[in-house]
C-alpha positions in Angstrom: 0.0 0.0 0.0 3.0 2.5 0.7 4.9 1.7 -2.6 1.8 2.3 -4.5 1.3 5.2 -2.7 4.5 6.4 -3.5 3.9 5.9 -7.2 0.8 8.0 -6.9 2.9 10.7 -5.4 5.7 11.1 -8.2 3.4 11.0 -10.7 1.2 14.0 -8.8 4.0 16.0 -8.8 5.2 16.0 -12.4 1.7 16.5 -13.6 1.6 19.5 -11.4 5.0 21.1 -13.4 3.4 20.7 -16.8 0.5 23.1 -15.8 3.2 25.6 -14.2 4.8 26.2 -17.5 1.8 26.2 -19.2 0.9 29.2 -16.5 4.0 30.9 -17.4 4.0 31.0 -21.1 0.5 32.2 -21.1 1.5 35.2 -18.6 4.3 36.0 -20.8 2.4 36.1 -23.9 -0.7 38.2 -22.3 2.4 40.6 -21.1 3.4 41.1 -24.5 0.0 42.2 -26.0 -0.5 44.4 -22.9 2.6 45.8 -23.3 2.4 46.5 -27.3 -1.2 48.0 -27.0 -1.1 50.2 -23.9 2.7 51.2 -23.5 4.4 51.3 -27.2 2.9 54.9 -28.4 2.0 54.3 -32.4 4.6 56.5 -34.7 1.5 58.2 -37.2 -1.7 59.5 -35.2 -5.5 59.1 -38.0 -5.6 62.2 -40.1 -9.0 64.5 -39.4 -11.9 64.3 -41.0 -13.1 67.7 -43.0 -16.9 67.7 -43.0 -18.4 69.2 -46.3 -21.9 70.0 -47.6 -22.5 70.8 -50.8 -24.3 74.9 -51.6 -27.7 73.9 -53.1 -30.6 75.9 -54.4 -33.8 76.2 -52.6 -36.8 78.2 -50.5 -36.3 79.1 -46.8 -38.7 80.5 -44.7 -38.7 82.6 -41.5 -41.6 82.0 -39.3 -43.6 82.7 -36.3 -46.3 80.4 -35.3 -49.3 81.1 -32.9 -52.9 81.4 -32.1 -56.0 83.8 -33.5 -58.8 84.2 -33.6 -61.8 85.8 -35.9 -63.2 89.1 -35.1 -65.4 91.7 -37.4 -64.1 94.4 -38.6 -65.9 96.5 -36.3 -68.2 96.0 -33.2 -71.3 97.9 -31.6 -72.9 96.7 -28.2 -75.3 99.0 -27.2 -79.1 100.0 -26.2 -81.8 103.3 -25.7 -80.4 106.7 -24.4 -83.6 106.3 -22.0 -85.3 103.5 -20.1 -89.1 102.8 -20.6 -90.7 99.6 -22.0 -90.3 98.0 -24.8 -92.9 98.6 -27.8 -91.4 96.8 -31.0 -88.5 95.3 -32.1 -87.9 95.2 -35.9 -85.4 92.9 -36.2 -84.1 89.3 -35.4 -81.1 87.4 -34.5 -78.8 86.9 -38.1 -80.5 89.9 -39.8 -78.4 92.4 -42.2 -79.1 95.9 -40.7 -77.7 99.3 -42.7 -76.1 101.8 -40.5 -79.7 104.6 -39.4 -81.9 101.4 -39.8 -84.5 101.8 -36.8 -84.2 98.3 -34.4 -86.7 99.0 -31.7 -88.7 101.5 -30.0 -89.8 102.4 -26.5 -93.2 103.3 -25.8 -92.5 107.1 -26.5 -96.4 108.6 -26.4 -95.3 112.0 -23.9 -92.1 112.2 -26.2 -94.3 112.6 -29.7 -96.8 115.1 -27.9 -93.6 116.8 -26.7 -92.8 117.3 -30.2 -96.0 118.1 -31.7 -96.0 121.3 -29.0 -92.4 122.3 -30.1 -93.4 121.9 -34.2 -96.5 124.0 -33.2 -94.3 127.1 -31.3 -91.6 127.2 -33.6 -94.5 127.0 -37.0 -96.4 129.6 -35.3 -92.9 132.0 -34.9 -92.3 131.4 -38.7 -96.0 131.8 -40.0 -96.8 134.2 -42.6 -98.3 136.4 -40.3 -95.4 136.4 -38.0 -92.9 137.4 -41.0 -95.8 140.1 -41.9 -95.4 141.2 -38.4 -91.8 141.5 -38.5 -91.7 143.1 -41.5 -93.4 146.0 -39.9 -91.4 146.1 -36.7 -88.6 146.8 -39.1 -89.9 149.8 -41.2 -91.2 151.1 -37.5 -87.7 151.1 -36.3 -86.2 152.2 -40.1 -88.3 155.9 -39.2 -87.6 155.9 -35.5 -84.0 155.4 -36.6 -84.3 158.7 -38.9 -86.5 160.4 -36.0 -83.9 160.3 -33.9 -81.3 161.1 -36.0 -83.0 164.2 -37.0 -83.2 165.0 -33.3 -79.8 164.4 -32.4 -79.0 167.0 -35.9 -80.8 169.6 -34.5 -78.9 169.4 -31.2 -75.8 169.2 -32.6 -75.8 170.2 -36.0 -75.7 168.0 -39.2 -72.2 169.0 -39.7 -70.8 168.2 -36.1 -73.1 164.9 -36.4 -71.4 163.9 -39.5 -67.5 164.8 -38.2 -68.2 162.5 -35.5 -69.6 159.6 -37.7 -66.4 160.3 -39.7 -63.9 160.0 -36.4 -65.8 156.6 -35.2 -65.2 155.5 -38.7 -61.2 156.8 -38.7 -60.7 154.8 -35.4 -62.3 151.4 -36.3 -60.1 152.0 -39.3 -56.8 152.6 -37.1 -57.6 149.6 -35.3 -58.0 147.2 -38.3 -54.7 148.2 -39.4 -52.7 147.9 -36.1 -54.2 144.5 -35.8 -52.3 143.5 -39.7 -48.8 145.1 -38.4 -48.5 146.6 -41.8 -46.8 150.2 -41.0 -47.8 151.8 -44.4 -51.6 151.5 -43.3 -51.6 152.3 -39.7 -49.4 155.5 -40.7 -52.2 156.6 -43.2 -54.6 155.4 -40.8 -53.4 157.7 -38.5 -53.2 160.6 -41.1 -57.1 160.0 -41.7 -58.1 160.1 -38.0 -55.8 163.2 -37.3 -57.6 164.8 -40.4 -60.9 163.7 -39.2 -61.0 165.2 -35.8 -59.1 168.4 -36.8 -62.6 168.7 -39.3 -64.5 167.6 -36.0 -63.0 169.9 -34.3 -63.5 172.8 -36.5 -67.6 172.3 -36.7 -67.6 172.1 -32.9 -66.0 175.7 -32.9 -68.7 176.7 -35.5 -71.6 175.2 -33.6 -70.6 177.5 -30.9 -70.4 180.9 -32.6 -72.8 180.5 -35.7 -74.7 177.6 -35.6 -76.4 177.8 -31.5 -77.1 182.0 -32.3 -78.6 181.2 -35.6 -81.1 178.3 -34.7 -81.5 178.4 -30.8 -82.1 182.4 -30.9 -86.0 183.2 -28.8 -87.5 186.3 -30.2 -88.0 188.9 -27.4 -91.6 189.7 -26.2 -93.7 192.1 -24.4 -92.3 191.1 -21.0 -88.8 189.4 -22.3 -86.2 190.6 -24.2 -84.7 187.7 -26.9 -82.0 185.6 -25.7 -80.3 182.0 -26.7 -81.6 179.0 -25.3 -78.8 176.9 -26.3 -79.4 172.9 -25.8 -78.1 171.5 -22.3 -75.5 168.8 -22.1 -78.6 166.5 -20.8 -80.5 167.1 -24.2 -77.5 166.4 -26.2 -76.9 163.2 -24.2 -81.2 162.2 -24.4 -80.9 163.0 -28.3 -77.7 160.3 -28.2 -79.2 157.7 -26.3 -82.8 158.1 -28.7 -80.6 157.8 -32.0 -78.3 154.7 -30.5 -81.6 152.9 -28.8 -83.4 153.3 -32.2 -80.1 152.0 -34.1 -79.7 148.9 -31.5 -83.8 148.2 -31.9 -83.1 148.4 -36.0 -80.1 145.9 -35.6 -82.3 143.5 -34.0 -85.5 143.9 -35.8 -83.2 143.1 -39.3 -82.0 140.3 -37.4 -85.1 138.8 -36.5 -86.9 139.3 -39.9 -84.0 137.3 -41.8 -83.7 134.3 -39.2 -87.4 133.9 -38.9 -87.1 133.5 -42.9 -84.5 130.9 -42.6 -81.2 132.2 -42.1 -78.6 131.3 -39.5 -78.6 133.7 -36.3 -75.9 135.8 -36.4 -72.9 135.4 -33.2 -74.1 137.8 -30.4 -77.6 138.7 -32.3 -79.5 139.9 -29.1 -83.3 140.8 -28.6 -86.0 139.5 -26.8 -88.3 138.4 -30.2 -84.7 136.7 -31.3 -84.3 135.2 -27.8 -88.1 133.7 -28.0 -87.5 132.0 -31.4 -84.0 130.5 -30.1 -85.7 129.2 -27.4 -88.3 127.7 -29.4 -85.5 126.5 -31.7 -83.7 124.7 -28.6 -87.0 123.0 -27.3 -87.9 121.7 -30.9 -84.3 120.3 -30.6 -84.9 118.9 -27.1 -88.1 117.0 -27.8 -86.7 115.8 -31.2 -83.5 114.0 -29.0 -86.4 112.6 -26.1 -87.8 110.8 -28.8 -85.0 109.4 -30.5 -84.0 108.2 -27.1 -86.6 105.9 -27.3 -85.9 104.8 -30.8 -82.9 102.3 -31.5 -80.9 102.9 -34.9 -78.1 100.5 -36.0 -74.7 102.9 -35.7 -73.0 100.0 -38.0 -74.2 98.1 -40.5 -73.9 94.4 -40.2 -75.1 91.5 -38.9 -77.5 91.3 -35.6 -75.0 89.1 -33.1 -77.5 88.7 -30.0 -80.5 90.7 -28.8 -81.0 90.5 -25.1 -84.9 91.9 -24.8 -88.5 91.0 -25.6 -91.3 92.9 -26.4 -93.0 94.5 -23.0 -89.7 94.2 -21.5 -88.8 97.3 -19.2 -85.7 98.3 -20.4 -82.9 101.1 -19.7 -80.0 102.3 -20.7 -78.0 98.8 -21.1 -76.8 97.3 -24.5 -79.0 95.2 -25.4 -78.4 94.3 -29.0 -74.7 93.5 -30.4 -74.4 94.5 -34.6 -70.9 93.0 -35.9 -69.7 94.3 -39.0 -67.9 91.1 -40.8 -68.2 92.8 -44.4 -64.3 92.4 -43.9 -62.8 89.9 -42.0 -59.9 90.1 -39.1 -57.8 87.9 -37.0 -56.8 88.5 -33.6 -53.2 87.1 -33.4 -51.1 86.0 -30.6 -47.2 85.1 -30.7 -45.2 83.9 -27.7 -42.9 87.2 -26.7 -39.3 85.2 -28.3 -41.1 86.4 -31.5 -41.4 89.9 -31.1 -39.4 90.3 -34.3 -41.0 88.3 -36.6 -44.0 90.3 -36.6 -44.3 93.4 -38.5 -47.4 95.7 -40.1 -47.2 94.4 -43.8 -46.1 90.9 -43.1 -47.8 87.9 -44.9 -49.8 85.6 -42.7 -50.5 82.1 -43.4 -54.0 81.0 -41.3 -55.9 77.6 -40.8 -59.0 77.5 -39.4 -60.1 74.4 -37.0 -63.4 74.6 -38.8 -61.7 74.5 -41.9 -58.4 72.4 -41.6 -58.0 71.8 -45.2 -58.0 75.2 -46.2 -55.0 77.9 -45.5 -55.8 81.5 -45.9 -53.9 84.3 -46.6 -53.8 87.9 -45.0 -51.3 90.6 -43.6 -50.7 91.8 -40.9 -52.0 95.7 -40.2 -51.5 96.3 -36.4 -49.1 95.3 -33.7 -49.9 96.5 -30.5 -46.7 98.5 -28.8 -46.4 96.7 -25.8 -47.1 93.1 -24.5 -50.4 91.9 -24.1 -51.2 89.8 -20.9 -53.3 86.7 -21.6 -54.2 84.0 -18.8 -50.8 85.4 -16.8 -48.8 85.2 -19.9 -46.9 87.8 -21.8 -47.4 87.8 -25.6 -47.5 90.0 -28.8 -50.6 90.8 -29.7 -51.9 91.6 -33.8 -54.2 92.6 -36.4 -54.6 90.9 -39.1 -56.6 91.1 -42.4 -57.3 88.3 -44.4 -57.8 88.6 -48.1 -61.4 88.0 -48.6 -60.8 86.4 -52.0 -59.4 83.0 -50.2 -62.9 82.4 -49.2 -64.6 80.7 -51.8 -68.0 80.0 -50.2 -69.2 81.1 -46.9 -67.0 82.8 -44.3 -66.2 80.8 -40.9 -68.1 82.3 -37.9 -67.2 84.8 -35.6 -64.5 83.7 -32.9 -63.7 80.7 -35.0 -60.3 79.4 -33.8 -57.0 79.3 -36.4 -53.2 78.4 -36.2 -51.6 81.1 -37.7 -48.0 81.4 -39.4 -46.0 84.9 -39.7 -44.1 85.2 -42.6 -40.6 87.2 -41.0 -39.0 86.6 -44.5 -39.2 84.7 -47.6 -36.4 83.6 -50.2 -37.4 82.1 -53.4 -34.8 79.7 -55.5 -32.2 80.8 -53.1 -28.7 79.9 -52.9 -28.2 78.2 -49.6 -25.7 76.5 -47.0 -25.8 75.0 -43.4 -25.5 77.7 -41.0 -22.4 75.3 -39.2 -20.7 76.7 -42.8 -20.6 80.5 -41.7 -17.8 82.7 -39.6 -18.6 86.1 -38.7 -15.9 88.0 -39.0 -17.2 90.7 -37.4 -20.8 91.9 -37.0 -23.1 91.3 -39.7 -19.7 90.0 -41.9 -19.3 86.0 -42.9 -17.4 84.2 -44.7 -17.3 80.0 -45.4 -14.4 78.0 -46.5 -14.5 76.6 -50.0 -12.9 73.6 -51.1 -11.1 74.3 -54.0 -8.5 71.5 -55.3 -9.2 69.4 -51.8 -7.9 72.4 -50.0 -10.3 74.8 -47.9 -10.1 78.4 -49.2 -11.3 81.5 -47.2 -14.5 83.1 -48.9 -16.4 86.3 -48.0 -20.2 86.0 -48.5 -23.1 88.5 -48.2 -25.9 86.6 -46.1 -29.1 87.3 -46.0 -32.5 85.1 -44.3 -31.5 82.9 -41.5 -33.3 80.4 -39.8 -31.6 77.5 -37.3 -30.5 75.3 -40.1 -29.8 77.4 -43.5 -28.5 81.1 -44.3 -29.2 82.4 -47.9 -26.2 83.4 -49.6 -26.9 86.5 -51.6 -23.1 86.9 -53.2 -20.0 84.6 -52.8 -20.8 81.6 -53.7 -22.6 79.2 -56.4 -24.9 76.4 -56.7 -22.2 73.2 -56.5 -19.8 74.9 -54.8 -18.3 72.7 -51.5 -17.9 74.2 -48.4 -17.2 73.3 -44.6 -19.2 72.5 -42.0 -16.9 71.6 -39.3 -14.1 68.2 -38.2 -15.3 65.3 -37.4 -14.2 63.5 -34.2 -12.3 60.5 -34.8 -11.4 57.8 -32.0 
């Protein structure tokens, strides 16, 4: 049993040496690769890759996208100017109303007898009798206006009366011409007034000595001797007041006469006959808006939105009735506030309707409200847009109908374009692109124009074909 086991034992042992070698060579070899791929540094690093893309021609467009909404063109909410009940309505919901149509009316029975009462006055003022009547105040205040005159000649003289109509006359004169700065005409202004009162002044002096002993002399009689009863400063002054009353009463009966005939009144006519027929005027007018209050006219022409009232309804001064006018139709835009310049007045719009999702419709944009609009906590830019009523070819999508809506910032036709990864600025607003020419990149300078993320127009520089770069590509 020992000897056998001893066998065993030798055997063991060289079995186990085979597989120690074995270990070794395989550890030498693994050191090798290791050492050949991680230490020994290759002698020629992989050339770069140059990325190109080739200049092609095509459309690009600049774009804002957003929400709108269909509104008329113009909008009236509104209802009477007084409250009372109501007596007929004229229209229904849908209808086509012109701008002055009547819509409803009030019970407005004190309001017609009102007017009726005002016609009556203001006919009676203007009858033929009245005119007849005026007529003759006129020629009574034509004589009392030479009565008086007359009076005030005798007091004063005709030629005294006549200097001092020519002095008023001189002054007024002066006055005009001051007021037009010319010199020429104020200084022969001047000469006429000087002239004027030097005349005045010269019949005054004649009055004294000739004309008061020549027409104011009281023969003597039995128990008086003669003797000059020359006129008192208080005649003079009634004789003045008598001619100026009867000129003032003359001003106003003309007055009168020509309004009551159908002319305008003249600024700061006065009189009491003049103030009775304005006042009849003014409560014609009166009584002619108390019953339009009751009356509802369409200020718009369009179509009848809602009506909000029956008949025998007690109504007041609350819309009632809502006229939109959709003869043209308008889009109520709304573009997140990144896109503040993309919108401009003038700028085409592209629009689809939910109600009409196989249709696009064009329009431009006409308003662009100043400042951010807030909507539902949100800042956004707000717009007007008009679409071009000849997209619709049958009937119109209803008011506040829903559309996506596309701002056209900028549009190039059959452009020459490149990958915006191909441009350097060189300095603000100034690019240029490398061209491969003969495999080697050559420096270009380019005019650009549109841009959007992924292509920039190329207005000069470069061709349709040409090759340009876009960047290196990462190799490992």
């Amino acid at each position: 049993m020992l000897s056998k086991f001893k066998n065993n034992s030798f055997f063991s042992k060289k079995k186990n040496l085979w597989i120690t070698l074995a270990g070794v060579t395989l550890l030498a070899v693994g050191g090798f690769y290791a050492y050949q791929t991680f230490m020994v540094t290759p002698d020629v690093e992989d050339a770069p890759v140059m990325q190109t893309a080739k200049v092609r021609q095509g459309d690009l467009t600049l774009y804002a996208s957003g929400t709108g909404t269909l509104i008329p063109a113009a909008e009236a909410s509104f209802g009477f100017r007084s409250s009372g009940q109501l007596l007929s309505l004229s229209v229904s919901v849908g209808d086509t109303v012109k701008a002055g149509d009547l819509l409803a009316e009030l019970d407005n029975t004190a309001e017609k007898i009102q007017l009726q009462q005002a016609e009556r006055t203001l006919a009676e003022l203007t009858s033929p009798a009245s005119i007849a009547s005026a007529k003759q105040a006129l020629a009574l205040a034509e004589r009392e206006v030479s009565d008086t005159k007359k009076s005030l000649a005798y007091q004063i003289s005709w030629a005294v009366l006549k200097s001092e109509e020519k002095v008023a006359e001189a002054e007024e004169a002066l006055l005009l011409a001051k007021e037009s700065g010319d010199s020429a005409k104020i200084a022969e202004a001047e000469a006429t007034l000087e002239n004027a009162e030097r005349v005045l002044a010269g019949n005054w002096d004649y009055y004294e000595n000739h004309y008061i002993p020549e027409n104011f002399k009281v023969a003597a009689t039995r128990s008086t001797p003669s003797y000059i009863a020359t006129p008192t400063e208080f005649d003079i002054l009634e004789a003045r007041a008598a001619y100026a009353l009867a000129q003032a009463e003359l001003i106003e009966a003309t007055d009168y006469l020509a309004v009551i005939q159908g002319d305008e009144i003249p600024e700061g006519a006065t009189g009491s006959m003049l103030a009775n027929f304005a006042s009849a005027q003014l409560n014609l007018i009166s009584a002619q808006e108390n019953l339009d209050a009751t009356r509802l006219y369409a200020p718009i022409s369009g179509i009848m939105m809602s009506i909000n009232a029956q008949v025998g309804d007690t109504v007041g001064a609350s819309a009632i009735v809502t006229i939109a006018d959709t003869s043209e139709s308008y889009l109520e835009i709304f573009l997140d506030e990144t896109d503040w310049g993309m919108i401009a007045v003038d700028y085409p719009v592209e629009v689809i309707f939910d109600v009409l999702p196989e249709k696009t419709f064009s329009g431009k944009v006409v308003q662009v409200d100043p400042a951010l609009y807030t909507a539902q906590n949100t800042a956004v830019v707000r717009g007007i847009v008009r679409l071009d009523d000849a997209s619709f070819s049958g009937s119109k999508p209803p008011v506040g109908s829903a559309a996506a809506v596309e701002v056209i910032g900028g549009r190039a036709e059959e452009a020459i374009l490149v990958p915006v990864e191909a441009l350097r600025e060189a300095s603000p607003g100034q690019y240029t692109v490398f061209v491969m020419v003969d495999d080697e990149p050559k420096l270009r300078v380019v005019e650009v124009g549109l841009q959007d993320l992924f292509y920039a127009e190329i207005l000069s520089g470069l061709e349709v074909g040409d090759v340009v770069t876009t960047g290196i590509a990462e190799t490992e």
